[in-house]
Jmol script that loads the backbone (N, CA, C; Angstrom):
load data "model"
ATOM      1  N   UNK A   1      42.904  11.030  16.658  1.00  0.00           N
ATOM      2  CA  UNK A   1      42.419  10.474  15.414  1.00  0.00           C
ATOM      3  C   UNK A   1      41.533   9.244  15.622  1.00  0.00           C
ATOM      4  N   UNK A   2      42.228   8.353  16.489  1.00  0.00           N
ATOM      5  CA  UNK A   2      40.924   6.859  16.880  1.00  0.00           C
ATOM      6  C   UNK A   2      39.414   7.381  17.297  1.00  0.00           C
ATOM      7  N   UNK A   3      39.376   8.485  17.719  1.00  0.00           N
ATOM      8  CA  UNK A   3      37.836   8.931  18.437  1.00  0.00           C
ATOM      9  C   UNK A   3      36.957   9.533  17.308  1.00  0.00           C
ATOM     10  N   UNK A   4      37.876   9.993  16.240  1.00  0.00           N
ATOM     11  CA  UNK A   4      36.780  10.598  14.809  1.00  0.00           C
ATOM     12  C   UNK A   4      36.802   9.428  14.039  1.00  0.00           C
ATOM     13  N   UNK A   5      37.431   8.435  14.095  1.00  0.00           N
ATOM     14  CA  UNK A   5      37.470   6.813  13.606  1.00  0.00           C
ATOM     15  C   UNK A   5      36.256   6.297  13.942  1.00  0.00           C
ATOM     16  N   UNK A   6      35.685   5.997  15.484  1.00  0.00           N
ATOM     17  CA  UNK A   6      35.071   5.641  15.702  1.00  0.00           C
ATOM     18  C   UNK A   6      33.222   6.568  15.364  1.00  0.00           C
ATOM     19  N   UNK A   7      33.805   7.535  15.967  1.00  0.00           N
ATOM     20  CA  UNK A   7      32.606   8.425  15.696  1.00  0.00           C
ATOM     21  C   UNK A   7      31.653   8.146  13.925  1.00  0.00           C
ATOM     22  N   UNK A   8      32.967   8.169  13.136  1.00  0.00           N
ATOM     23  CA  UNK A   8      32.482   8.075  11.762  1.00  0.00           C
ATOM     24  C   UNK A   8      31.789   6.831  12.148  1.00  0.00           C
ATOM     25  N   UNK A   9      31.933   5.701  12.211  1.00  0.00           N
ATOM     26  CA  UNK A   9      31.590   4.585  12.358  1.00  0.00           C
ATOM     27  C   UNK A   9      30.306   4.579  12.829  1.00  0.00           C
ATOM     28  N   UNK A  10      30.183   5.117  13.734  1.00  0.00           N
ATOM     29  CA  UNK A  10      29.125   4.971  14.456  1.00  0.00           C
ATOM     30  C   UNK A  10      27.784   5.575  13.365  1.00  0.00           C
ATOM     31  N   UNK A  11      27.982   6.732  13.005  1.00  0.00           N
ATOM     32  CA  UNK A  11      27.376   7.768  12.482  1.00  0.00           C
ATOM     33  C   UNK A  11      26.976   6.703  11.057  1.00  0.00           C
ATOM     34  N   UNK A  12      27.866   6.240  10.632  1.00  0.00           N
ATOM     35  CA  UNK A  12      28.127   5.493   9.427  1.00  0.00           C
ATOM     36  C   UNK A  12      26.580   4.416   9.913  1.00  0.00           C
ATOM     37  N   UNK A  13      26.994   3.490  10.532  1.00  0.00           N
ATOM     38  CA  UNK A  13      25.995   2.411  11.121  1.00  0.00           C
ATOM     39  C   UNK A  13      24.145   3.047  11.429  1.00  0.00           C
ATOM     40  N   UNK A  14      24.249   4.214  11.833  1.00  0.00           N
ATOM     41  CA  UNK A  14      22.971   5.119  12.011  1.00  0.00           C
ATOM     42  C   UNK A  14      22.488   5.353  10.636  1.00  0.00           C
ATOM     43  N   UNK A  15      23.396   5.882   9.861  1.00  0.00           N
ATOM     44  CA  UNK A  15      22.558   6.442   8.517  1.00  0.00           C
ATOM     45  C   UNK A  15      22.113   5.131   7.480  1.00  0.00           C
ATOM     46  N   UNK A  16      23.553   3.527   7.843  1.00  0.00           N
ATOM     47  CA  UNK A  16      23.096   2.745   7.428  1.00  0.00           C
ATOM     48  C   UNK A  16      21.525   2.039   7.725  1.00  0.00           C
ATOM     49  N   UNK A  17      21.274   1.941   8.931  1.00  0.00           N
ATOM     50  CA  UNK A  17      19.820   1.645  10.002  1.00  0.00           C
ATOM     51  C   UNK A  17      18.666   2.272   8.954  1.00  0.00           C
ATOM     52  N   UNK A  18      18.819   3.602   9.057  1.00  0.00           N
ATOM     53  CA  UNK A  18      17.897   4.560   8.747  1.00  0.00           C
ATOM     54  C   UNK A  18      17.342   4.385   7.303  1.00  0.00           C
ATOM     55  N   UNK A  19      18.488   4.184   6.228  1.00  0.00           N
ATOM     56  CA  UNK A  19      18.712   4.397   5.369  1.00  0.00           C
ATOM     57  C   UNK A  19      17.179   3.800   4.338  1.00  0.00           C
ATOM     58  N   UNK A  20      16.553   2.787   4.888  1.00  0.00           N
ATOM     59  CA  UNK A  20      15.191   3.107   4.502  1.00  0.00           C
ATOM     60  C   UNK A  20      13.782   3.097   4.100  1.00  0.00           C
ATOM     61  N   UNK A  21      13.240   3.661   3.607  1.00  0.00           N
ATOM     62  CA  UNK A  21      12.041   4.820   2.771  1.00  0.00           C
ATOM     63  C   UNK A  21      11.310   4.877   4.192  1.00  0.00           C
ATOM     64  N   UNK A  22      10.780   3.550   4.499  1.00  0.00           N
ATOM     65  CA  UNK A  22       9.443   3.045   5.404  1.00  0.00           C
ATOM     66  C   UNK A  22      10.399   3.403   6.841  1.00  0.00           C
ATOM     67  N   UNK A  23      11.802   3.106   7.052  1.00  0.00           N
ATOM     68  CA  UNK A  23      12.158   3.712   8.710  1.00  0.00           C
ATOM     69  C   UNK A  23      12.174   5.212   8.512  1.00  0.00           C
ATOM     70  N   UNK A  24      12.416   6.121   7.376  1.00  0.00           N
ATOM     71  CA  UNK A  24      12.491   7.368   7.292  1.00  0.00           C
ATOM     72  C   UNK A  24      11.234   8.131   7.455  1.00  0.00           C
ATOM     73  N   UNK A  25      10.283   7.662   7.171  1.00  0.00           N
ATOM     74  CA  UNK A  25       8.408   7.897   6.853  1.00  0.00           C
ATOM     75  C   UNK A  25       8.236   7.736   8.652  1.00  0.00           C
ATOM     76  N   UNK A  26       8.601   6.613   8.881  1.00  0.00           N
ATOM     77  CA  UNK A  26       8.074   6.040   9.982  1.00  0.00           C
ATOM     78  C   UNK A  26       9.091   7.198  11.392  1.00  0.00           C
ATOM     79  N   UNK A  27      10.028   7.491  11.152  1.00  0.00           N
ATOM     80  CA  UNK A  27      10.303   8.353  12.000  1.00  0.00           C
ATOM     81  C   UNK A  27      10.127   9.731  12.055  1.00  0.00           C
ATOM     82  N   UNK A  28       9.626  10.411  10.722  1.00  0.00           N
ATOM     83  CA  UNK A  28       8.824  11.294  10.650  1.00  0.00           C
ATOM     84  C   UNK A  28       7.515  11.296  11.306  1.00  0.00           C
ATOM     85  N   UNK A  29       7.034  10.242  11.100  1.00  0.00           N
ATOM     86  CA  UNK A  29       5.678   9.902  11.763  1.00  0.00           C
ATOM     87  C   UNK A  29       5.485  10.219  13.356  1.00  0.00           C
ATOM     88  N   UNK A  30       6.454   9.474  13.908  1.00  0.00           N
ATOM     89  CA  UNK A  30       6.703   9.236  15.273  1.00  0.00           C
ATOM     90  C   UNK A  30       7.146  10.693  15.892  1.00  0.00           C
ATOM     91  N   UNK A  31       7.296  11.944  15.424  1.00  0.00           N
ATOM     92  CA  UNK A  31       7.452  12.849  15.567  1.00  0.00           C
ATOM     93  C   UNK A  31       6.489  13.562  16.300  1.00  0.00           C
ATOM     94  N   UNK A  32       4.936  13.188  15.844  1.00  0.00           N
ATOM     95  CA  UNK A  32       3.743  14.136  15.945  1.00  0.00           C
ATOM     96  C   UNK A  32       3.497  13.296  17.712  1.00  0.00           C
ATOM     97  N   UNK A  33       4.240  12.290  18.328  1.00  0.00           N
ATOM     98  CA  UNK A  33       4.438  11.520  19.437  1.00  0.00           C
ATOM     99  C   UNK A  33       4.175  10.117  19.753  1.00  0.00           C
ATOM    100  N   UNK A  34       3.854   9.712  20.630  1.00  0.00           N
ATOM    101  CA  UNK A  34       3.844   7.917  20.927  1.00  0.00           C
ATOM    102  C   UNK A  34       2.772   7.576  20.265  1.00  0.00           C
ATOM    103  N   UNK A  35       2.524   6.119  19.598  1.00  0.00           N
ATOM    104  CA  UNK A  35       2.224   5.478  18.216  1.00  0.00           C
ATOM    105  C   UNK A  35       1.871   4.122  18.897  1.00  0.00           C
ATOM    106  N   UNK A  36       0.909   3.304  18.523  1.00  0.00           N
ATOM    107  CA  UNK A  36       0.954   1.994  18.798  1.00  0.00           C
ATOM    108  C   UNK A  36       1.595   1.235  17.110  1.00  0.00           C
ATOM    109  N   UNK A  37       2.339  -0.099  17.279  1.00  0.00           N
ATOM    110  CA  UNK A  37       2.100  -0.168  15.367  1.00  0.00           C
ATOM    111  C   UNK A  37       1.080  -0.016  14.392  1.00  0.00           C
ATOM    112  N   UNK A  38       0.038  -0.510  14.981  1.00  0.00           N
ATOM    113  CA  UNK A  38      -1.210  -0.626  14.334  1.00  0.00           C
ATOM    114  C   UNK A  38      -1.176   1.035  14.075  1.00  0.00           C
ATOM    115  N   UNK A  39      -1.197   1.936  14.490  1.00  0.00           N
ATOM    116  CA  UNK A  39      -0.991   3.618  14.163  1.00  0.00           C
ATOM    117  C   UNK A  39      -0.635   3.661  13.108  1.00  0.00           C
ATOM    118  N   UNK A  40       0.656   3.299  13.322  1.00  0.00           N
ATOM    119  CA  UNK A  40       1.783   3.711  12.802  1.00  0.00           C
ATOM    120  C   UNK A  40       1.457   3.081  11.158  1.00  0.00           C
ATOM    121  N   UNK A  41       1.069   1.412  11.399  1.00  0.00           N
ATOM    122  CA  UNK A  41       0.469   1.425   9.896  1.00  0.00           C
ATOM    123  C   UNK A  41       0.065   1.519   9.235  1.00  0.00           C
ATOM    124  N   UNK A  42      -1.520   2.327   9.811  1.00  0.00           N
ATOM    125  CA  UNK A  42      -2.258   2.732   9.023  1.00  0.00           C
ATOM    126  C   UNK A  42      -1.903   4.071   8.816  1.00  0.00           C
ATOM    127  N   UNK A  43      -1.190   4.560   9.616  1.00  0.00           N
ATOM    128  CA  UNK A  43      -1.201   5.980   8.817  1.00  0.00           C
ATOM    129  C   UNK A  43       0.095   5.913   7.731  1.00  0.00           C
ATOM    130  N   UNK A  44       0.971   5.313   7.458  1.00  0.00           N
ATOM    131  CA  UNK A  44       1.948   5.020   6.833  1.00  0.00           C
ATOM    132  C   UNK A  44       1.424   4.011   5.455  1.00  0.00           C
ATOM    133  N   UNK A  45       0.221   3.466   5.607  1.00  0.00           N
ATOM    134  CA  UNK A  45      -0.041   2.356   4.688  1.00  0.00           C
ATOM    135  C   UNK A  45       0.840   1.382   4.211  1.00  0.00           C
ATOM    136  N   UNK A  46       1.162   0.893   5.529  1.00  0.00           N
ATOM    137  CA  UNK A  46       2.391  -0.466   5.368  1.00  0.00           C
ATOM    138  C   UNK A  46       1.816  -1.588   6.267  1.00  0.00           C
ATOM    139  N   UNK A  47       1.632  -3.098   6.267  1.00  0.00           N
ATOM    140  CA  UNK A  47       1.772  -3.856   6.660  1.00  0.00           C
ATOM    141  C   UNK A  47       2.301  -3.646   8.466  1.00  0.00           C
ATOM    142  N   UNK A  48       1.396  -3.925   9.184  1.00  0.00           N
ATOM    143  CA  UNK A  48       2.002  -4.072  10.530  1.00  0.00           C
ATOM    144  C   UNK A  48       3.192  -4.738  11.171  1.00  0.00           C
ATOM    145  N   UNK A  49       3.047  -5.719  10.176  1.00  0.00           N
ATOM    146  CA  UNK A  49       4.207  -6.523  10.558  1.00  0.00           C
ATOM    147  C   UNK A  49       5.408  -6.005  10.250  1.00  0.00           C
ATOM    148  N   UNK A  50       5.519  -5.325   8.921  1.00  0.00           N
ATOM    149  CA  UNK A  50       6.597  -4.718   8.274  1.00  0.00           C
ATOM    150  C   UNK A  50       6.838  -3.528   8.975  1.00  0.00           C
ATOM    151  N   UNK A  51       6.040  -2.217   9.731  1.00  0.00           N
ATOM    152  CA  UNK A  51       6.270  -1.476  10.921  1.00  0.00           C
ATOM    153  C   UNK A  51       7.054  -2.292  11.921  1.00  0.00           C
ATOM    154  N   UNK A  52       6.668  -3.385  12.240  1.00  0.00           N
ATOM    155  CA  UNK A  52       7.514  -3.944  13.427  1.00  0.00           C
ATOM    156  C   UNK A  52       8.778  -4.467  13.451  1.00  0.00           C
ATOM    157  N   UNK A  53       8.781  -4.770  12.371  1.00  0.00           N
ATOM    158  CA  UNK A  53      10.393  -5.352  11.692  1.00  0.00           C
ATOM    159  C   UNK A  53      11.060  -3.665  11.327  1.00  0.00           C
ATOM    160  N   UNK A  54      10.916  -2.943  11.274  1.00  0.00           N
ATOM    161  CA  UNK A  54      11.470  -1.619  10.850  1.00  0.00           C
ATOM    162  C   UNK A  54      11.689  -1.002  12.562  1.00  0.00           C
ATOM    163  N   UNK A  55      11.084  -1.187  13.052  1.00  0.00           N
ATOM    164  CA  UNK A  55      10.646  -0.506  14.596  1.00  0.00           C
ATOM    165  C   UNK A  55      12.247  -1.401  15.603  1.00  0.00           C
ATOM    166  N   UNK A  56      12.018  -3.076  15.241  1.00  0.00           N
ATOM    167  CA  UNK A  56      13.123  -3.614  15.936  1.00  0.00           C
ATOM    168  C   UNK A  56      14.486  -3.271  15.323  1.00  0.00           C
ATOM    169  N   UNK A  57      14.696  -2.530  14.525  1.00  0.00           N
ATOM    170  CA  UNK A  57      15.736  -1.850  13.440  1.00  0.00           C
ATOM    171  C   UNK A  57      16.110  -1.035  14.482  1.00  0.00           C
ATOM    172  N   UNK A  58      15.339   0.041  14.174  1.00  0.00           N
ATOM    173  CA  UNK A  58      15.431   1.320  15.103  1.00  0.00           C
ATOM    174  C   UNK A  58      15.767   1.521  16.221  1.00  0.00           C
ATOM    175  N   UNK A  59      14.658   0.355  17.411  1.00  0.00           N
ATOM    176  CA  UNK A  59      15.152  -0.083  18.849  1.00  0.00           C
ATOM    177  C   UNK A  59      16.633  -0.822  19.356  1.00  0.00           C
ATOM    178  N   UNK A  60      17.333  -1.175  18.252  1.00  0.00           N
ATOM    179  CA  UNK A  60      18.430  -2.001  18.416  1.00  0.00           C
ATOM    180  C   UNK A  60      19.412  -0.668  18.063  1.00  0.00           C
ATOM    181  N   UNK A  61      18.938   0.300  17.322  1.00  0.00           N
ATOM    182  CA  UNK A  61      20.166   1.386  17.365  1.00  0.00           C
ATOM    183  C   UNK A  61      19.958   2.740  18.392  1.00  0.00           C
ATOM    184  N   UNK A  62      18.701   2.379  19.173  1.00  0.00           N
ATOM    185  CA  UNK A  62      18.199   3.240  20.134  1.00  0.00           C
ATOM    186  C   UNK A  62      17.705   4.790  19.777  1.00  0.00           C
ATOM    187  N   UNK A  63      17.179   4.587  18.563  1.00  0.00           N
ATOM    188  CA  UNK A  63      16.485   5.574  17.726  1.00  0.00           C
ATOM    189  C   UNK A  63      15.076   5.715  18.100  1.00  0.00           C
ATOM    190  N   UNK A  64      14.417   4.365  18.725  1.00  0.00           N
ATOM    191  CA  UNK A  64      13.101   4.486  19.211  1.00  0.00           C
ATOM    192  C   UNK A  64      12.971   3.564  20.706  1.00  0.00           C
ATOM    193  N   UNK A  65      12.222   4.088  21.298  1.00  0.00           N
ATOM    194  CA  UNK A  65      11.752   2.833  22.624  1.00  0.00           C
ATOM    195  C   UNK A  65      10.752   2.713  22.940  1.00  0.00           C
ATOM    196  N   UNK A  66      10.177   2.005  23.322  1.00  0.00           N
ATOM    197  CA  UNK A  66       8.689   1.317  23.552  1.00  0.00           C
ATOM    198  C   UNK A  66       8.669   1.398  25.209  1.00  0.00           C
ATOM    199  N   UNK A  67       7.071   1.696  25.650  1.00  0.00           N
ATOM    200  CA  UNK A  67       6.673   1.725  26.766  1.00  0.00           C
ATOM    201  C   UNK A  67       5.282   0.883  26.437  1.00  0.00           C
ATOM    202  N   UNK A  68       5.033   0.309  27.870  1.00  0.00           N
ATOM    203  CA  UNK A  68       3.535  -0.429  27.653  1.00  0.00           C
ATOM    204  C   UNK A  68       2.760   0.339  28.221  1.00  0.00           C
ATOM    205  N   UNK A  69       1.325   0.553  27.910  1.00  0.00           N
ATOM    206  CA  UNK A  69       0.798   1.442  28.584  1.00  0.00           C
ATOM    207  C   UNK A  69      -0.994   0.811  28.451  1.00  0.00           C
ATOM    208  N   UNK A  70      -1.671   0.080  29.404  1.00  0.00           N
ATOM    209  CA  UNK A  70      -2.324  -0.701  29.716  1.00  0.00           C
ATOM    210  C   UNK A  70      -2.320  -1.911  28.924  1.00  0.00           C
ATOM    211  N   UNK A  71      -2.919  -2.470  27.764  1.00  0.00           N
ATOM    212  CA  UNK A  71      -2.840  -3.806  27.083  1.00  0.00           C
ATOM    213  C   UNK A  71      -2.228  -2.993  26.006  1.00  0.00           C
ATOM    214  N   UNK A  72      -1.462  -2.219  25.162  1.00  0.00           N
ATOM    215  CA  UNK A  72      -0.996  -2.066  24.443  1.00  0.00           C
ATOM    216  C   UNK A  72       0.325  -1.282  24.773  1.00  0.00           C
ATOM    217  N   UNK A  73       1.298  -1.207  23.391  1.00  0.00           N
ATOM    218  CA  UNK A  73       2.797  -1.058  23.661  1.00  0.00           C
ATOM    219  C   UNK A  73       2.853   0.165  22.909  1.00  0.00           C
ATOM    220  N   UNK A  74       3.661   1.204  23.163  1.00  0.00           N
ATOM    221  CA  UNK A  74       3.917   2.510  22.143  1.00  0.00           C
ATOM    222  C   UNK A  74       5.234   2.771  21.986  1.00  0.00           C
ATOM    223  N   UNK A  75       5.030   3.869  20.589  1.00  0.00           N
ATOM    224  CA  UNK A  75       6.543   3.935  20.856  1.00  0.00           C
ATOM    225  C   UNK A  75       6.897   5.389  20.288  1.00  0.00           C
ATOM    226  N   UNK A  76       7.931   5.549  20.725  1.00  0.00           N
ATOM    227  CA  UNK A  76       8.163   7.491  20.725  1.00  0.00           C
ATOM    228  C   UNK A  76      10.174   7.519  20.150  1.00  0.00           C
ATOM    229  N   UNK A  77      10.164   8.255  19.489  1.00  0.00           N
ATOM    230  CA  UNK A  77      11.365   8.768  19.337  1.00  0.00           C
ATOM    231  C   UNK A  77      12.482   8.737  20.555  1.00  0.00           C
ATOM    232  N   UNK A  78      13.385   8.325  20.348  1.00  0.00           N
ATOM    233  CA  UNK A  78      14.170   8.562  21.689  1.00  0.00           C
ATOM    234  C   UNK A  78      15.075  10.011  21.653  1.00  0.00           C
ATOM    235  N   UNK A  79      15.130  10.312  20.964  1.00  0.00           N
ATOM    236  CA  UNK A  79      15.336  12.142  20.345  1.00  0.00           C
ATOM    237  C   UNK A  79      15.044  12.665  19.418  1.00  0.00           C
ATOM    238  N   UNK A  80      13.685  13.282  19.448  1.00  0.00           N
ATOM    239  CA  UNK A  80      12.682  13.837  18.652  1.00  0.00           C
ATOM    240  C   UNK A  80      13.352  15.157  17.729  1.00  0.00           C
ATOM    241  N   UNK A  81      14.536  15.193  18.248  1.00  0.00           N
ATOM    242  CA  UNK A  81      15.502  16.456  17.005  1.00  0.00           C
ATOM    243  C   UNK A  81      15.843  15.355  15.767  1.00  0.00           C
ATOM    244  N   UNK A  82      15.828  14.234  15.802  1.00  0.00           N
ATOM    245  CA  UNK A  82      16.152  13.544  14.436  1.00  0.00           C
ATOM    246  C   UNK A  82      15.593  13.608  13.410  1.00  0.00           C
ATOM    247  N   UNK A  83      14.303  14.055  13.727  1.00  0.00           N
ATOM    248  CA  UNK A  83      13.030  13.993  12.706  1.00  0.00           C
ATOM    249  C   UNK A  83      13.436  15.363  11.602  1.00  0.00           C
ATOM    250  N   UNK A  84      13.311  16.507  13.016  1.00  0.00           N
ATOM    251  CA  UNK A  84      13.778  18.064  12.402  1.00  0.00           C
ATOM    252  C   UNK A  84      15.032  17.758  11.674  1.00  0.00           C
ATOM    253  N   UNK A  85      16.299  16.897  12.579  1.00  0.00           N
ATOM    254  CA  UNK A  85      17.053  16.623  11.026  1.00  0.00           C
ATOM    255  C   UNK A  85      17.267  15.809   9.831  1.00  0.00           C
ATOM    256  N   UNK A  86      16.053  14.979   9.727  1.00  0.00           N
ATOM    257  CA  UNK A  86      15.868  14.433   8.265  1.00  0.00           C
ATOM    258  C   UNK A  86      14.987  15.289   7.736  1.00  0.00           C
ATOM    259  N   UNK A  87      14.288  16.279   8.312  1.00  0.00           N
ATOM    260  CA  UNK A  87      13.437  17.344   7.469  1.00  0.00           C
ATOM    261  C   UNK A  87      14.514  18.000   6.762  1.00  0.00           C
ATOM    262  N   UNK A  88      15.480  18.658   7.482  1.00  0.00           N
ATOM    263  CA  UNK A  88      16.293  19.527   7.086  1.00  0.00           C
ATOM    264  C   UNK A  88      17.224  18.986   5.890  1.00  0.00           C
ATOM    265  N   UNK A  89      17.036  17.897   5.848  1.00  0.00           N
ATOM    266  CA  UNK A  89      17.895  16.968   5.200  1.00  0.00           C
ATOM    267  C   UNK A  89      17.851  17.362   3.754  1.00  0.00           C
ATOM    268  N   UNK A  90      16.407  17.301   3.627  1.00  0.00           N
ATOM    269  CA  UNK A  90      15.444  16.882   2.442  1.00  0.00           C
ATOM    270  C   UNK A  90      16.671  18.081   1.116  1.00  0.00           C
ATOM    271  N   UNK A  91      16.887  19.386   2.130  1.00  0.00           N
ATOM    272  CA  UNK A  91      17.336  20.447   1.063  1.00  0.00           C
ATOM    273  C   UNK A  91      18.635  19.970   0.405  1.00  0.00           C
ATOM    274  N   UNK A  92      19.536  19.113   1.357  1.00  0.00           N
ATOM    275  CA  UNK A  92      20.953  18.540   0.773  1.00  0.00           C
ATOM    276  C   UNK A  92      20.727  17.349  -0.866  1.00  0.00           C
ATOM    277  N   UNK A  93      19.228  17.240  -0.883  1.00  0.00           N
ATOM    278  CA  UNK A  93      18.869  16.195  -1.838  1.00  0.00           C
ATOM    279  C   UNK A  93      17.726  16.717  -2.453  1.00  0.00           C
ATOM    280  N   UNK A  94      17.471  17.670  -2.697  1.00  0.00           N
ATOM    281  CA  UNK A  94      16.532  18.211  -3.598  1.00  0.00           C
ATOM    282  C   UNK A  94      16.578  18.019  -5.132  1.00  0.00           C
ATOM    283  N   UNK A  95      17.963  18.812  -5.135  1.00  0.00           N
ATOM    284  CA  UNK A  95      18.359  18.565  -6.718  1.00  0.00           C
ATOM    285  C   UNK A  95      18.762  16.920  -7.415  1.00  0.00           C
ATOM    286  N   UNK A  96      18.446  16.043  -6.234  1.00  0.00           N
ATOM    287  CA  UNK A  96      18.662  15.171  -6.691  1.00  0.00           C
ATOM    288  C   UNK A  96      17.257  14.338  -6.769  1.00  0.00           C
ATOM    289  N   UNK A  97      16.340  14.703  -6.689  1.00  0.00           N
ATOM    290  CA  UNK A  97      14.644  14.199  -6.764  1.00  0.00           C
ATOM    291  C   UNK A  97      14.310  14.589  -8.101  1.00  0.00           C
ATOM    292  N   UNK A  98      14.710  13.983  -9.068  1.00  0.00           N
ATOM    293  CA  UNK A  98      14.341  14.364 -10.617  1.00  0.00           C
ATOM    294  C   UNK A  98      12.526  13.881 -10.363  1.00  0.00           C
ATOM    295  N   UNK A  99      12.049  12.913 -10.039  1.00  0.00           N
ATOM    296  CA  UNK A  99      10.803  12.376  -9.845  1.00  0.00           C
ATOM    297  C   UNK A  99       9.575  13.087  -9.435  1.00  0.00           C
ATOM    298  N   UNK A 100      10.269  14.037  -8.602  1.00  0.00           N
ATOM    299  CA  UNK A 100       9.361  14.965  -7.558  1.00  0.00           C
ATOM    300  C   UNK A 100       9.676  16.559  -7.603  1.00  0.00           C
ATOM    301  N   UNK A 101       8.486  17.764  -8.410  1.00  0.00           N
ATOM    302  CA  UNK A 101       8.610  19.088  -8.797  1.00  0.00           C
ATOM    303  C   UNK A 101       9.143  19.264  -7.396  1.00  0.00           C
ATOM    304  N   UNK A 102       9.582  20.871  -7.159  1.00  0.00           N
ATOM    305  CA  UNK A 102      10.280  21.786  -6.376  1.00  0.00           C
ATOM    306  C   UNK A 102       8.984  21.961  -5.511  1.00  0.00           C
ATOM    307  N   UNK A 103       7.599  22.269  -6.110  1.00  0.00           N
ATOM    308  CA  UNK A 103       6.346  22.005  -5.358  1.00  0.00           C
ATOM    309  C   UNK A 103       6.321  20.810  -4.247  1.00  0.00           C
ATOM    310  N   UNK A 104       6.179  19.420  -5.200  1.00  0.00           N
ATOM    311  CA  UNK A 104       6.327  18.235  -4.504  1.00  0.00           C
ATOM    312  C   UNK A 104       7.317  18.353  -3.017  1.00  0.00           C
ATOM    313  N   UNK A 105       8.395  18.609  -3.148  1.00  0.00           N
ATOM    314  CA  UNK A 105       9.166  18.703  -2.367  1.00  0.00           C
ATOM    315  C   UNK A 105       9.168  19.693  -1.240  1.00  0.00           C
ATOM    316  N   UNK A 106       8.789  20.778  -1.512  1.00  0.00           N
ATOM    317  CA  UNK A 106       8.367  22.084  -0.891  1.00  0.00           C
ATOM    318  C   UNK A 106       7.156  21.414   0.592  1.00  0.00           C
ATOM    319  N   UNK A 107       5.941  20.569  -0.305  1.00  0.00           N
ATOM    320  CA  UNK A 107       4.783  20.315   0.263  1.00  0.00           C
ATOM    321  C   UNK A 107       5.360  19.444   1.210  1.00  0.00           C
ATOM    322  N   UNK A 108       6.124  18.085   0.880  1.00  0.00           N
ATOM    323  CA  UNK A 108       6.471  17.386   2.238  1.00  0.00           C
ATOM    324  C   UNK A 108       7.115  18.215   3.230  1.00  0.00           C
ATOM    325  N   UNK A 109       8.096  18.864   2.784  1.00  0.00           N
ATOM    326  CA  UNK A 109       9.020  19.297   3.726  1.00  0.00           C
ATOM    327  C   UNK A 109       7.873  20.109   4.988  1.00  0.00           C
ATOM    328  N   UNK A 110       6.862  20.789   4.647  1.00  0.00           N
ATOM    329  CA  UNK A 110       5.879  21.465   4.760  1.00  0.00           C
ATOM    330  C   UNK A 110       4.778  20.657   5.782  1.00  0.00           C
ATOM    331  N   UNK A 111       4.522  19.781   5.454  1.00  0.00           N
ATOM    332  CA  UNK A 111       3.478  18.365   6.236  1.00  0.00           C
ATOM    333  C   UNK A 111       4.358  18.351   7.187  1.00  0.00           C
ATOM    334  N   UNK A 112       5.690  17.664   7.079  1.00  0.00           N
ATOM    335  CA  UNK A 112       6.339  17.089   8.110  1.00  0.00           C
ATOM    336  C   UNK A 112       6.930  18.229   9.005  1.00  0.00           C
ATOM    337  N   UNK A 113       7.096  19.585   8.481  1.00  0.00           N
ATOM    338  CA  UNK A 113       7.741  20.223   9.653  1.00  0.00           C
ATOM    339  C   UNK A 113       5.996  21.091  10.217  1.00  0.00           C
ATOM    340  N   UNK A 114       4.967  21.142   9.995  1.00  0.00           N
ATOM    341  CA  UNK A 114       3.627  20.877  10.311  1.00  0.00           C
ATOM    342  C   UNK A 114       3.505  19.963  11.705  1.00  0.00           C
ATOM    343  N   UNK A 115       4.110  18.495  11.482  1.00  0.00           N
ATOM    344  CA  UNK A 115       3.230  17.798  12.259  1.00  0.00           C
ATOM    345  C   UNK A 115       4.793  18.329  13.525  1.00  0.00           C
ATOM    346  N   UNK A 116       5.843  18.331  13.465  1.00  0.00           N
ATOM    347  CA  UNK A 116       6.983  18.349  14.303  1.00  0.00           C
ATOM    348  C   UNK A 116       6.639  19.925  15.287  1.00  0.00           C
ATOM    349  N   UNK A 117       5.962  20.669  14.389  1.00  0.00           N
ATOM    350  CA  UNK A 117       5.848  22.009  15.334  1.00  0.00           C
ATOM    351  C   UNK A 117       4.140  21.598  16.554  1.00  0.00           C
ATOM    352  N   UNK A 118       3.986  20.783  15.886  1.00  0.00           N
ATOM    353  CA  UNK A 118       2.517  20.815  16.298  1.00  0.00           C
ATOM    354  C   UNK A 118       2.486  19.765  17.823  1.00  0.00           C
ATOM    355  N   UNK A 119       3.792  19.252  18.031  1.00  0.00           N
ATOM    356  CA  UNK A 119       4.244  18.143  19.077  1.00  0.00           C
ATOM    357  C   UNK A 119       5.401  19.084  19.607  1.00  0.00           C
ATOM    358  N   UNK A 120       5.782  20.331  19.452  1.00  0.00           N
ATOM    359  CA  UNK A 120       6.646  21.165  20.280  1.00  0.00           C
ATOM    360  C   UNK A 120       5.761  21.758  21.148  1.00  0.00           C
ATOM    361  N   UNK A 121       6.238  21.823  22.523  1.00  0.00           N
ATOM    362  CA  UNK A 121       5.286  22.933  23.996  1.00  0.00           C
ATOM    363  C   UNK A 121       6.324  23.739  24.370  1.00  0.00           C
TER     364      UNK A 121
END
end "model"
wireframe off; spacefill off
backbone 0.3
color backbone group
């Protein structure tokens, strides 16, 4: 019983991290592969700085890691199945997107499992 104690916990602390809009976007993002922030913000249309404060989120729960790679730093998923399961996610919360048609919802799910097949070899 102490080891599904902890496990919850853990799991608990991850979904808290994740939990959101801009780390959820942003790890979808990071899917299609390694990102500098400046990438990452413009394609997200967020503040760089605010990517980086979301990014040291992530790196502290080992959801993402950074490599330097000549004068600039990148950063890649540290298990690129997370992405496929917040895609998959989307269906456990559908009926709960009053905001966004069955279309709406259809189309992201659609983009994002797009860019995730398109970074599979």
């Amino acid at each position: 019983m102490p080891s599904r104690k902890i496990v919850a916990t853990e799991l608990a602390n991850v979904l808290r991290q994740i939990s959101h809009p801009d780390r959820i976007r942003l790890l979808l993002k990071l899917q299609a592969g390694d990102m500098t922030v400046n990438e990452i913000a413009e394609a997200l249309e967020i503040p760089a700085t605010r990517v980086s404060q979301h990014l040291g989120v992530l790196r502290a729960i080992a959801l993402v890691e950074t490599e330097s790679q000549a004068q600039k730093r990148v950063y890649r998923l540290n298990q690129p199945e997370l992405a496929l399961w917040l895609i998959d996610g989307i269906d456990f919360i559908a009926h709960r997107l009053g905001r966004a048609s069955a279309k709406d919802i259809e189309m992201a799910k659609d983009l994002w499992q797009q860019e995730a097949s398109e970074t599979v070899i």
